[in-house]
C-alpha positions in Angstrom: 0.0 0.0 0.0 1.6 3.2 -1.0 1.7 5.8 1.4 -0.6 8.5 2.1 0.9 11.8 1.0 1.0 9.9 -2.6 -2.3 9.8 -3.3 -4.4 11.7 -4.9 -7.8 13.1 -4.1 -10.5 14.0 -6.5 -14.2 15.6 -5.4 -16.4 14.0 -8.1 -20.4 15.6 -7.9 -21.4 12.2 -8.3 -19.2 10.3 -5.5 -17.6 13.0 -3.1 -14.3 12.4 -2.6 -12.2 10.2 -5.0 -9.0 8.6 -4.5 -6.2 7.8 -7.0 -4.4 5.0 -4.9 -0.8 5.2 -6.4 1.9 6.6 -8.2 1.3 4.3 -11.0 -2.4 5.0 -11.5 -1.4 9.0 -11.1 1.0 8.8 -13.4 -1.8 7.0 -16.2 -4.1 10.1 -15.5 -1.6 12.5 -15.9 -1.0 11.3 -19.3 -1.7 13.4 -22.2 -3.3 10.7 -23.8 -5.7 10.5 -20.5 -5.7 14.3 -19.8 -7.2 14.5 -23.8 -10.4 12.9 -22.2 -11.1 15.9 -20.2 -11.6 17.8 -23.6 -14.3 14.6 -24.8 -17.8 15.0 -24.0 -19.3 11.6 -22.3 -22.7 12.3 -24.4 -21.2 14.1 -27.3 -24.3 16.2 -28.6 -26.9 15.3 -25.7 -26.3 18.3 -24.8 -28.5 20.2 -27.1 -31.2 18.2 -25.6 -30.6 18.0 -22.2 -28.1 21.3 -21.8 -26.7 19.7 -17.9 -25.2 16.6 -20.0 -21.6 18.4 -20.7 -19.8 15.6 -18.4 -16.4 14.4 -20.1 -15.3 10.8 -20.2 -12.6 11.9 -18.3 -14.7 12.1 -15.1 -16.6 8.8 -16.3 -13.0 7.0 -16.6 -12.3 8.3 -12.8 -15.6 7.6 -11.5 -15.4 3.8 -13.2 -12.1 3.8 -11.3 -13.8 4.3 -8.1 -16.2 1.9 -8.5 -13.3 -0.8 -9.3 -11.5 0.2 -5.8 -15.3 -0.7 -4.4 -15.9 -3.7 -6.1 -12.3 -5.4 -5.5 -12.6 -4.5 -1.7 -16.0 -6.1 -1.3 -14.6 -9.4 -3.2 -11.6 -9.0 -0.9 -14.1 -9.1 2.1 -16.0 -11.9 1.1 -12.8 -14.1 1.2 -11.7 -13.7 -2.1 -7.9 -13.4 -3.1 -6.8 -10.4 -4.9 -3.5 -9.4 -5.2 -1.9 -5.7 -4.5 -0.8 -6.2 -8.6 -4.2 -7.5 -9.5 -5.8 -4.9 -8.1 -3.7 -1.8 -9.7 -4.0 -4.0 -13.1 -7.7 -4.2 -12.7 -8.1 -0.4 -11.8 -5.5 1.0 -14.5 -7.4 -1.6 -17.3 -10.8 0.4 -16.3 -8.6 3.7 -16.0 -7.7 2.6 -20.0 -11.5 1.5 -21.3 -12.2 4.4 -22.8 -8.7 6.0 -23.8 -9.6 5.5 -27.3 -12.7 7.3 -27.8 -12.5 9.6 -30.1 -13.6 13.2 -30.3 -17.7 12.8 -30.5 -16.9 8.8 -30.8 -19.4 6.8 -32.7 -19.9 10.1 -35.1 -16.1 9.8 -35.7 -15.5 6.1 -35.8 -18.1 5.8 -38.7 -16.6 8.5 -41.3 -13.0 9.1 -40.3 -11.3 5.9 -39.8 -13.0 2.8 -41.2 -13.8 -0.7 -40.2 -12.5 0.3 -36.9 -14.1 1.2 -33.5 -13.4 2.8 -30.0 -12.3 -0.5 -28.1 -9.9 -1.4 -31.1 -8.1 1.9 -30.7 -8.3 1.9 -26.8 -6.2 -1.7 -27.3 -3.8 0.7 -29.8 -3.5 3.2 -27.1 -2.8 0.5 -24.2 -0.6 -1.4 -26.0 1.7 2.1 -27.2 1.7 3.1 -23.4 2.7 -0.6 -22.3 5.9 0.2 -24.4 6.6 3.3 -23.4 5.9 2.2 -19.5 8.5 -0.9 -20.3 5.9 -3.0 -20.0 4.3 -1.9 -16.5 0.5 -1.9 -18.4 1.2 -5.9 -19.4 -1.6 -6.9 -16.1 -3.8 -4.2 -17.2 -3.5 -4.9 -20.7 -3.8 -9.0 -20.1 -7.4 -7.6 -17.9 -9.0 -5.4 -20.5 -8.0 -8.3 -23.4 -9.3 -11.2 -21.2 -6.4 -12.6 -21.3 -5.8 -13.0 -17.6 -6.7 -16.1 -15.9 -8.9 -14.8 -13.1 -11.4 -13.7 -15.6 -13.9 -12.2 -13.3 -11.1 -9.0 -13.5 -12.6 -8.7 -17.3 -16.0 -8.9 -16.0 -16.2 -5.8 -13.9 -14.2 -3.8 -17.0 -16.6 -5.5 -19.5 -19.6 -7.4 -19.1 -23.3 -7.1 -18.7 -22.9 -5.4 -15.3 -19.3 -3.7 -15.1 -18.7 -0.8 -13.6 -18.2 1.3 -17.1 -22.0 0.6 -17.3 -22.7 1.4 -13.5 -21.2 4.8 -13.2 -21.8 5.9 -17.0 -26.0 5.0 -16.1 -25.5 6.8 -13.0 -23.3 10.0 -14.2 -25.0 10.3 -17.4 -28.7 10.8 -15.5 -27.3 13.1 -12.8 -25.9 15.0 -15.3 -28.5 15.3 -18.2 -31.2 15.1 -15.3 -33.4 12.2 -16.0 -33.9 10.3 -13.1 -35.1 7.4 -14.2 -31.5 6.3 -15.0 -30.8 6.5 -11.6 -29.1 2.9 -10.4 -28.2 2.1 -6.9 -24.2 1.4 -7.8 -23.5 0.6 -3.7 -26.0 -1.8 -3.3 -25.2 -3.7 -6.8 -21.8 -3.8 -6.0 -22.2 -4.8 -2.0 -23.8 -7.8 -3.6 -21.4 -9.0 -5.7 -19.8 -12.6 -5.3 -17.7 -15.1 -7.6 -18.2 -18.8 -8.0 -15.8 -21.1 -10.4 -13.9 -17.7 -11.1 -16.7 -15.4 -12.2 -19.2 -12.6 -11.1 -21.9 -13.2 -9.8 -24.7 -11.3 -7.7 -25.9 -12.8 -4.1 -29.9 -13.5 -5.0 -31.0 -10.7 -2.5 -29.5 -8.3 -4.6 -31.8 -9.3 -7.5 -34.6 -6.4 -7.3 -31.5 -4.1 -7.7 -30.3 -5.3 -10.9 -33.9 -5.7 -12.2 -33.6 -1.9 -11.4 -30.8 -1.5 -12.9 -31.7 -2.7 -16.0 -35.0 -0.7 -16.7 -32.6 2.4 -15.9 -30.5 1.1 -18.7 -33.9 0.9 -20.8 -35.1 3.8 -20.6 -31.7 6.0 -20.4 -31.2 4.6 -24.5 -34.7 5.7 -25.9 -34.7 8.7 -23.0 -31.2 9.6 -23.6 -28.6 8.2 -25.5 -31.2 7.3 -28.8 -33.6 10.7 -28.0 -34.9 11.4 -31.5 -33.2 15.0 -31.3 -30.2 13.5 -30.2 -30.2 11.2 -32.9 -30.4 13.9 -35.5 -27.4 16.0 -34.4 -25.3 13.0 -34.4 -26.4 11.8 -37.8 -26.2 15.3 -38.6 -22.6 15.5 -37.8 -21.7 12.3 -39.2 -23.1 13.8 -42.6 -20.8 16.6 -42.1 -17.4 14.6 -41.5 -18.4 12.4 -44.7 -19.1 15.5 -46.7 -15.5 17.3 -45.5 -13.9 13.7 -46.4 -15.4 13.1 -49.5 -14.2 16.8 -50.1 -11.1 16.4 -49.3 -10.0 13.2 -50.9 -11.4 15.4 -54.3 -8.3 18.5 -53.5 -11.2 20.5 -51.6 -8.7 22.3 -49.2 -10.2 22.7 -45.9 -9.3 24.7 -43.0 -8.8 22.3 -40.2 -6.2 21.5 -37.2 -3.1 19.5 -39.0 -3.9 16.4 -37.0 -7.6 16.4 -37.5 -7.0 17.3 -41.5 -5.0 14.7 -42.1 -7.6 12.1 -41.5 -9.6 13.8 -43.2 -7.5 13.8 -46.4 -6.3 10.1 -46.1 -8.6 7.3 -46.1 -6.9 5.5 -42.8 -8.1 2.3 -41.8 -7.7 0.1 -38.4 -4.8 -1.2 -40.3 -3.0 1.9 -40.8 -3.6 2.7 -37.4 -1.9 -0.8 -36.2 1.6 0.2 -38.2 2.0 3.6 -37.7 2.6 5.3 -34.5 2.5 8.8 -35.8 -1.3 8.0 -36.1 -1.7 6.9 -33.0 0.3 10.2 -31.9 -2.2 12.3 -34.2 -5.3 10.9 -33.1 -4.5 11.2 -29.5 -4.3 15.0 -30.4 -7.7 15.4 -31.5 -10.9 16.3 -29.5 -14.1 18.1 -29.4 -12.5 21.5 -29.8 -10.7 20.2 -33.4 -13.9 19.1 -34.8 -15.9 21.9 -33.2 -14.2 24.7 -34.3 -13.4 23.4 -37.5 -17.6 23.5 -38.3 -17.6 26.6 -37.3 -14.4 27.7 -40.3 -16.6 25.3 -42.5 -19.8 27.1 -42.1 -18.2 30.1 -44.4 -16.9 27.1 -46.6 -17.1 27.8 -50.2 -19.3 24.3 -51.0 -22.3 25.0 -50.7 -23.6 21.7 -48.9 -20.9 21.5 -46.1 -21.5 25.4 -45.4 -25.4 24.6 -44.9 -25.0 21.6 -43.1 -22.4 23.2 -41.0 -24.4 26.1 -40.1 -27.5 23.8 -39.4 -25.3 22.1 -36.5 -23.4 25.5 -34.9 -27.0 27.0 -34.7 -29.0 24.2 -33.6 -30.7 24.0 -36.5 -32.0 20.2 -36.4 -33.6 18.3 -38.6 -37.5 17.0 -38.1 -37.4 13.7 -36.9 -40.1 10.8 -37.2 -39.7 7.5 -35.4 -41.3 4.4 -36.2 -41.4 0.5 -35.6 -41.2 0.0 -38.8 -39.1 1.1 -41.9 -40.4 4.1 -43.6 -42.2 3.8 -46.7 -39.7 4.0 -50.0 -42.0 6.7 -51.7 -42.3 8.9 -48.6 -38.7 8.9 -48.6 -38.0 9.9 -51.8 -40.5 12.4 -52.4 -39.0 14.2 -49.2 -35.8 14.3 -51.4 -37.8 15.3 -54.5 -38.3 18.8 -52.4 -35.0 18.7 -51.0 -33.8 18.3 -54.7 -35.8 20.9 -55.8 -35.6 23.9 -52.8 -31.8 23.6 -52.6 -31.0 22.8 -56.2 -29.2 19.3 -55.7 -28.6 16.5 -57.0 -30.5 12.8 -56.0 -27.0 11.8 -54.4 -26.8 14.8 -52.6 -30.2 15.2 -51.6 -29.2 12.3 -49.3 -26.8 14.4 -46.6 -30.4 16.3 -46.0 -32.9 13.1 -45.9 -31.6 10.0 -44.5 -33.3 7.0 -42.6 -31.2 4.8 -40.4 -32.5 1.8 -38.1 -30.9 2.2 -34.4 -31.3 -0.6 -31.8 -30.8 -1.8 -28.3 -29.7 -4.7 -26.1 -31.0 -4.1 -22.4 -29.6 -7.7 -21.7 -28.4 -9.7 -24.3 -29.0 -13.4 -24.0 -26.3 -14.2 -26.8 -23.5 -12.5 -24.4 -22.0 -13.9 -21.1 -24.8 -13.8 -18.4 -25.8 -12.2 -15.1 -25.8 -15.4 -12.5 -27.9 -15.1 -9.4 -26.1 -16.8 -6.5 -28.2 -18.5 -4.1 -27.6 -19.5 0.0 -27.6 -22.8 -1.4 -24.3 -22.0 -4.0 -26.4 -22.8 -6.6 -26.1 -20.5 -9.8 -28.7 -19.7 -12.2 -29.2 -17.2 -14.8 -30.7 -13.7 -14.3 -33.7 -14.3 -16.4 -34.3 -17.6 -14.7 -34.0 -15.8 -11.8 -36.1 -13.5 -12.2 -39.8 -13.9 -13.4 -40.2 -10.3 -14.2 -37.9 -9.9 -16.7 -38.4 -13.2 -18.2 -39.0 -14.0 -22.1 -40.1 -10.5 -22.4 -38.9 -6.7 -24.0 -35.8 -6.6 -21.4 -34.2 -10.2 -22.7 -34.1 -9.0 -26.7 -33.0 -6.4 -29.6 -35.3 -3.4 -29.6 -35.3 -1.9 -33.1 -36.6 1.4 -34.0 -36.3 3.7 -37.5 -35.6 7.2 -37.6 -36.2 9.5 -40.6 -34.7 12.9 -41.0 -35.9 15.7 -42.8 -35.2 19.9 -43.4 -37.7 21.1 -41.0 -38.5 23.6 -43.7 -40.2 21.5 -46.1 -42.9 21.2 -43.2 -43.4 24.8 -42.7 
């Protein structure tokens, strides 16, 4: 145990007082690459729905953190062997989840970089650092990989209830201010067990994670898949394709030298794998590159990136319907018929103004690694067994919704 005067205190609005426990884990956070999280919004455009929801995933990375100390001490308690190493790998791999988000992350991860995603990079990220660290990340690393052979150490960085998704549900609704994503973290963690090496939760702690999972529910159709919300990402994405597909034509756009070189190269997860100066460029980027560059693009000389541009710096949204079901081909393209003929484009383009996407949701996905209930008895059987509330019904499956997205002005 490191000595006091060495760590670190944090007051989080969510938890009080948070410590950092070592010199290690200090010196993780003190990164750049960690400290570029402070300048990443948790909920990347929620905001303009919900304007409380301007939390960074550098608090959620710290707050996960906190929740790790909680949960290894209470496994500790119940008689369970963790080492002093284990437990600094287990807190620096959940330190490390999220190091390779990028700037508005899902927006980004689907029209900068291709056939890539966020947990790809983050193993990048981890694995550069491991290197530079002479190898000091190898536990974490061998933790967030499931690679390491207690594997309930993966489960509370990644699983079905991890404390990513514990802090993120509770953060993310104290933040944007719906309380229904309110989960009781304390008691879901107090009631945590293993058995045969993996998580499990003691059966009295069952009405909590039944609780836990409607908040989980209703935070993605109330939050994180809000209609509005939707359309400002979607929105954004449209914006990034457009500067790209510029840009690969000799469109020269004004843009931070980090974040215009992805723009002008078609990178993929590949590229990112063998070059290090990538690595080193994307770890440069954040909100502020992509934000301000929007703003330089609104008085950009094509006329569809300047519109789209301005649409998103001025909160000019578009009209979104919602449905169960796809939305009718003809409806569609009649929208784009107008579009086509109020702004003078072209079918293709009329597409970065009227789109329809299908989004969906696992609240617990039966395909994945499952919740065990643990009884007084040491028997083990799955949540849904466990639980007749939640059992063959809307919680245990894909929701699937469509969204359609229009100029507001072709209903005015």
């Amino acid at each position: 145990m490191s000595s006091f005067k060495n760590r670190k205190i944090l007051n989080d609005p969510v938890y009080g007082f948070v410590t950092i426990p070592s010199e290690f884990l200090f010196e993780i956070v003190e990164h750049p690459y960690f400290q570029r999280l402070r300048r990443i919004q948790q909920l990347g455009l929620t905001h303009l729905v919900y304007p409380g929801a301007l939390h960074t995933r550098f608090q959620h990375a710290i707050g996960a953190m906190h929740l790790m100390q909680q949960a290894v001490e209470v496994l500790r308690l119940k008689g369970h062997e963790i080492t002093k190493d284990e437990k600094e790998g287990a807190l620096a791999a959940i330190l490390l989840h999220d190091i390779g988000h990028g700037p508005f992350s899902h927006a980004l991860e689907h029209t900068i970089i291709t056939d890539t995603d966020h947990e790809e990079i983050s193993r990048l990220f981890i694995r550069t650092l491991n290197e530079e660290w002479g190898e000091k990340l190898t536990l974490a690393r061998n933790i967030f990989e499931n690679q390491y052979p207690k594997k309930f150490l993966h489960q509370l960085v990644a699983s079905q209830l991890d404390v990513d998704r514990l802090d993120y549900l509770k953060r993310d609704s104290f933040f944007s201010g719906v309380s229904e994503g309110i989960v009781s973290s304390d008691r879901i963690i107090k009631m945590l067990d293993l058995h045969n090496d993996k998580l499990v939760v003691e059966a009295k702690g069952i009405y909590s994670i039944e609780k836990f999972l409607v908040a989980r529910r209703l935070m993605y159709w109330q939050v994180y898949m809000h209609k509005t919300v939707l359309a400002a990402e979607y929105l954004l994405m449209k914006i990034l394709r457009r500067a790209k597909e510029l840009a690969l034509n000799g469109h020269k756009l004004n843009a931070s030298p980090w974040f215009r070189r992805f723009i002008e190269n078609p990178f993929s997860k590949e590229d990112l794998k063998s070059n290090i100066s990538l690595i080193n460029d994307f770890s440069k980027m954040d909100d502020y590159d992509i934000l301000s560059a929007i703003k330089i693009w609104c008085d950009d000389s094509d006329p569809i990136l300047n519109r789209l541009s301005n649409n998103l710096i001025n909160r000019k949204l578009p009209k979104t319907e919602m449905s169960n079901q796809p939305f009718d081909k003809n409806y569609v393209y009649d929208l784009k018929k107008q579009v086509m003929k109020h702004y003078s484009l072209s079918e293709e383009e009329s597409g970065y103004f009227v789109f329809t996407h299908k989004t969906h949701n696992y609240t617990y996905d039966s395909l994945r690694e499952k919740i065990k209930i643990k009884y007084k008895d040491n028997s083990v059987v799955d949540f849904m067994e466990a639980s007749g509330q939640f059992r063959e019904n809307m919680f245990s499956g894909i929701e699937s919704k469509y969204f359609l997205c229009y100029p507001k002005k072709l209903t005015e």
